[in-house]
Wavefront OBJ file of the C-alpha trace (Angstrom):
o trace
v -14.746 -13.904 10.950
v -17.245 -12.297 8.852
v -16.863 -9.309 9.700
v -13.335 -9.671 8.919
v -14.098 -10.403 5.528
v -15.751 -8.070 4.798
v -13.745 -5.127 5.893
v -10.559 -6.772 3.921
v -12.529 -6.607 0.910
v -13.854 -3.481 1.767
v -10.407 -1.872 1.479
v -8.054 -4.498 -0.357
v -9.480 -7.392 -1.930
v -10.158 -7.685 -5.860
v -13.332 -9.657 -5.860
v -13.028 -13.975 -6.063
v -9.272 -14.017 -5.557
v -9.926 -16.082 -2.635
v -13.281 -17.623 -1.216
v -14.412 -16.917 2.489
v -13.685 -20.933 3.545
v -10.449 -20.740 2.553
v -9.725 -16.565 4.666
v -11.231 -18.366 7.150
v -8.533 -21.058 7.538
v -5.903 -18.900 7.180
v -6.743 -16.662 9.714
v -7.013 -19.748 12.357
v -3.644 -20.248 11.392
v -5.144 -23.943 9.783
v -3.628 -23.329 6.085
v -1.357 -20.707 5.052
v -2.680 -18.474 2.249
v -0.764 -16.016 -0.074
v -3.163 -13.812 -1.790
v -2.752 -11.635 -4.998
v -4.092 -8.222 -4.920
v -4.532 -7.623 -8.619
v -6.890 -8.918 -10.878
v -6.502 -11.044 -14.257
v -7.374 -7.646 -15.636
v -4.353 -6.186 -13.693
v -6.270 -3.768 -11.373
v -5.578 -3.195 -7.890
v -7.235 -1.700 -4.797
v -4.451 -1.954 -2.534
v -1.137 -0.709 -2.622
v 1.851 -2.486 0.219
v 4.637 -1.588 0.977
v 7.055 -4.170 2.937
v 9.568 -2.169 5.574
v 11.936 -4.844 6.767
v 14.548 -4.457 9.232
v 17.868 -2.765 7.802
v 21.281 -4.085 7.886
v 23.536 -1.722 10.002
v 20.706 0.679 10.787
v 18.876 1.535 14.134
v 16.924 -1.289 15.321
v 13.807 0.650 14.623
v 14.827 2.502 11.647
v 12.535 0.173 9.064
v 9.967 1.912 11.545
v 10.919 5.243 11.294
v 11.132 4.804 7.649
v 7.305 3.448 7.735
v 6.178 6.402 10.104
v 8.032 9.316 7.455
v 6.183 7.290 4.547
v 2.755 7.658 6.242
v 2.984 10.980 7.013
v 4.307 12.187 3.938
v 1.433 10.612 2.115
v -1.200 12.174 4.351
v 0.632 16.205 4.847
v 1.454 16.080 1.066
v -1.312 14.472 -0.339
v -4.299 14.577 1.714
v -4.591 10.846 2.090
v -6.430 8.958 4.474
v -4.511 7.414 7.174
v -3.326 3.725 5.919
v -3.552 0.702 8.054
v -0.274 -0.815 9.826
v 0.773 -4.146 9.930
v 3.145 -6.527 11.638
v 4.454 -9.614 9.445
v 5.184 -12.117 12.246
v 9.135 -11.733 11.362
v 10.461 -8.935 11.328
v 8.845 -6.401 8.738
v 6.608 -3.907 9.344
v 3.705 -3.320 6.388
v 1.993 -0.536 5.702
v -1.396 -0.740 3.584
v -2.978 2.016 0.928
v -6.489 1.257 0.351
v -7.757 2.567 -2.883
v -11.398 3.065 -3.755
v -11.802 2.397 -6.965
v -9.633 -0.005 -8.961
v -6.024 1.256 -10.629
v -3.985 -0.483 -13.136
v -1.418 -2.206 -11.470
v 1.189 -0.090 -13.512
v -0.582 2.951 -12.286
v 0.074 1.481 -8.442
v 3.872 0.507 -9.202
v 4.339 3.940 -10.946
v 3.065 5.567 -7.858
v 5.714 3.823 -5.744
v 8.308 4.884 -8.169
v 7.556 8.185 -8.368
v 7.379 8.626 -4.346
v 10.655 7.246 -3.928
v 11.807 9.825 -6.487
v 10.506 12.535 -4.962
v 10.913 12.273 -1.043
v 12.471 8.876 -0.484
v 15.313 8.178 -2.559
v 17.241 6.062 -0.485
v 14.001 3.732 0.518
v 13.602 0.513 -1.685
v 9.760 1.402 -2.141
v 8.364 -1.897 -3.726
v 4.240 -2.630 -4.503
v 3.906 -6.301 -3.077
v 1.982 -8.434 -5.853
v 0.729 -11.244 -2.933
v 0.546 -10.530 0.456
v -0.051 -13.158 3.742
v -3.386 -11.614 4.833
v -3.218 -10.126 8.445
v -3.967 -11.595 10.849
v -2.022 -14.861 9.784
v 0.142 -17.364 11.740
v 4.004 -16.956 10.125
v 5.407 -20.649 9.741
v 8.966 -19.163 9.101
v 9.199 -17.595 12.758
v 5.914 -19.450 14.412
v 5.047 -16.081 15.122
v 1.518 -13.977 14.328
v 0.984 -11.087 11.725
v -1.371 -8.996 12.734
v -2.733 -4.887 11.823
v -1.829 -2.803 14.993
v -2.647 0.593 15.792
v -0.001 2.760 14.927
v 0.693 4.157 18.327
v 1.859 0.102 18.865
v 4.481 0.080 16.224
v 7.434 1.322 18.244
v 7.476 -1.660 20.989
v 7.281 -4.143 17.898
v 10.336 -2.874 16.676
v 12.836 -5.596 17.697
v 10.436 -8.340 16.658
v 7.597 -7.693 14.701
v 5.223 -10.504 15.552
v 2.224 -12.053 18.543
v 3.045 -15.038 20.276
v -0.462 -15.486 20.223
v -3.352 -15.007 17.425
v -5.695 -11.486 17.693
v -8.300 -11.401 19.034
v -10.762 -11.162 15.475
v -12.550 -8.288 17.090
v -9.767 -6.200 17.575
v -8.633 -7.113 13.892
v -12.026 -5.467 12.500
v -11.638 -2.160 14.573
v -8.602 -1.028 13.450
v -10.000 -1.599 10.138
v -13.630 -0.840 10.483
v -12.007 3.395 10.781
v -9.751 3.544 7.808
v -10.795 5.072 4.494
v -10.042 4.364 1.313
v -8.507 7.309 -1.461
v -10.404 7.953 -3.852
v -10.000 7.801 -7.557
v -9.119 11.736 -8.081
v -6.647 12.169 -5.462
v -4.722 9.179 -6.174
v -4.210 10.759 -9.774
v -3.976 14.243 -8.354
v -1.006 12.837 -6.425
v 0.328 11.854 -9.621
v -0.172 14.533 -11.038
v 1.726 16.562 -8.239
v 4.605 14.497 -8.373
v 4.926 15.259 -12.145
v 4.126 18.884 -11.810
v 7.303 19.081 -8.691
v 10.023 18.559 -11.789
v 11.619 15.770 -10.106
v 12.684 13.058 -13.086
v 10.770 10.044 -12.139
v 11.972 6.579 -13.904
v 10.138 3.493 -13.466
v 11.249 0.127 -12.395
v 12.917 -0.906 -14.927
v 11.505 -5.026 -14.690
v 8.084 -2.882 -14.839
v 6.378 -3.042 -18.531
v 4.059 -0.252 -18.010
v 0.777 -2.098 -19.062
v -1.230 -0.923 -22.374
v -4.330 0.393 -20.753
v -2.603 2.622 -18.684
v -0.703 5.572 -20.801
v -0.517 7.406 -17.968
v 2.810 9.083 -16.783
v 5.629 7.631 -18.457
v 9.132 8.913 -18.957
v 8.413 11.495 -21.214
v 4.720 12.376 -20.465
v 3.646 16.174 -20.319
v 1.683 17.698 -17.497
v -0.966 17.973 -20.708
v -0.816 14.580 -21.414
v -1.320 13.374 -18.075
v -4.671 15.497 -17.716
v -5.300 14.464 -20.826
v -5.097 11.056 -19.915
v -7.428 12.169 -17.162
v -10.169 13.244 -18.869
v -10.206 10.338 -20.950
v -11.028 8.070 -17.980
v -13.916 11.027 -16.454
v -11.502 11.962 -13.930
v -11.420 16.060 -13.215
v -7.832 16.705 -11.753
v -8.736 19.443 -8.978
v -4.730 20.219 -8.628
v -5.096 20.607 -4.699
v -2.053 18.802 -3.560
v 0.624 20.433 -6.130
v 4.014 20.188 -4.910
v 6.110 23.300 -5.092
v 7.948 23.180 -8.452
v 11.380 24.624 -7.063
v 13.056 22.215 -4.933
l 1 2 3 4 5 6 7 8 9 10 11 12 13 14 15 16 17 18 19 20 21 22 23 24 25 26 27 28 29 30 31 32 33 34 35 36 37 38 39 40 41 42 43 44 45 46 47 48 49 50 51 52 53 54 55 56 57 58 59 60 61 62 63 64 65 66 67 68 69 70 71 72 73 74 75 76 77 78 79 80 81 82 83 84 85 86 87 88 89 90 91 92 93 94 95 96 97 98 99 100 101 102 103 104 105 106 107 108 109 110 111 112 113 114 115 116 117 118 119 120 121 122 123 124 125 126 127 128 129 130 131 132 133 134 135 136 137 138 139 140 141 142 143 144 145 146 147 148 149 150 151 152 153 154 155 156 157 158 159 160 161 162 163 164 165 166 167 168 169 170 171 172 173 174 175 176 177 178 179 180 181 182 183 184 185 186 187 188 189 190 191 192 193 194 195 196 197 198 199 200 201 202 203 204 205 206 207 208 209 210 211 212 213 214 215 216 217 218 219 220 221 222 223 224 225 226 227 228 229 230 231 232 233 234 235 236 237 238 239 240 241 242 243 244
């Protein structure tokens, strides 16, 4: 279970949002925990995004939607691959680790400005608590758990384990992932902003006051600008073609 731990905070966890007694207990499926992922200070290191099953749609098209997600974020971007999850109902998750803290805005605005660009009929949505993986779902009395990828397709119809994982298996599809790093989550913003798409932010969102990064009416200048201010050098690798 240790192990566990530690790769969860490796990748997701905000430091003493939850103690190790109580993770424990959740993942025996003893007591249900729900478990912010941003700080008092509003940072982040994680970024999920739910994909539940659509209304009228193909019975795997929440998956489909997760798989074009994923893949756009790695072929555009040049992000690590994210983790996959199963919810025990019948949502699929997918998980962004980040490696250095972001303002939560910052994470929402990312969201925002993806759906602009390549997904504009997704509902793309940063989820502020999440049931940690792997977790027993009381709704369904079924298991969320992360699965490889190559899984997702037979989980389809009903996204959860009759049984709990195995730990071990838990902490090697973790143990591989990366997280993205501090420039190229801003280069990505950057990119998006740079592709003349108009981007508009939630509107329940009140972009926080120590962010000031890519609102509304923020210049490519401002946003390195911004940058700078916060030692980041934007390298510009992942620029989107401006002309779409």
């Amino acid at each position: 279970m240790e192990k566990l731990i530690a790769q969860l905070l490796r990748l997701y966890l905000m430091p003493a949002l939850a103690s190790s007694e109580d993770l424990a207990q959740h993942f025996q499926g003893i007591q249900a925990l729900s478990v912010p992922l941003a700080s008092s200070e509003d940072l982040t290191r994680a970024i999920v995004i739910d994909f539940p099953k659509t209304r009228g749609g193909a019975p795997d098209q929440h998956w489909t939607n997760l798989c074009e997600v994923a893949n756009t974020l790695q072929e555009a971007y040049g992000f690590p691959a994210p983790a996959v999850s199963i919810t025990g109902a019948s949502s699929f998750q997918l998980w962004m680790s980040l490696a250095e803290p972001v303002p939560v805005g910052d994470a929402r605005r990312f969201l925002a400005m993806l759906r602009e660009a390549h997904f504009p009929e997704l509902d793309l949505q940063a989820q502020d608590r999440v049931d940690l993986p792997p977790s027993l779902n009381p709704a369904s009395g079924k298991w969320a758990a992360f699965i490889h990828p190559g899984m997702g397709a037979s989980f389809a119809e009903e996204a959860g384990l009759e049984m709990a994982p195995p730990v071990a298996a838990q902490v090697a599809f973790l143990e591989g992932l990366e997280s993205i790093g501090k420039a190229e989550f801003f280069d990505a913003l950057v990119a998006m902003k740079q592709s003349d798409v108009p981007i508009q932010a939630p509107p329940a969102v009140e972009p926080p006051s120590n962010a000031g990064l890519l609102l509304q009416d923020a210049t490519l200048e401002d946003i390195v600008r911004h940058l700078h201010a916060i030692n980041i050098e934007p390298t510009f690798r992942h620029l989107l073609p401006a002309a779409r």
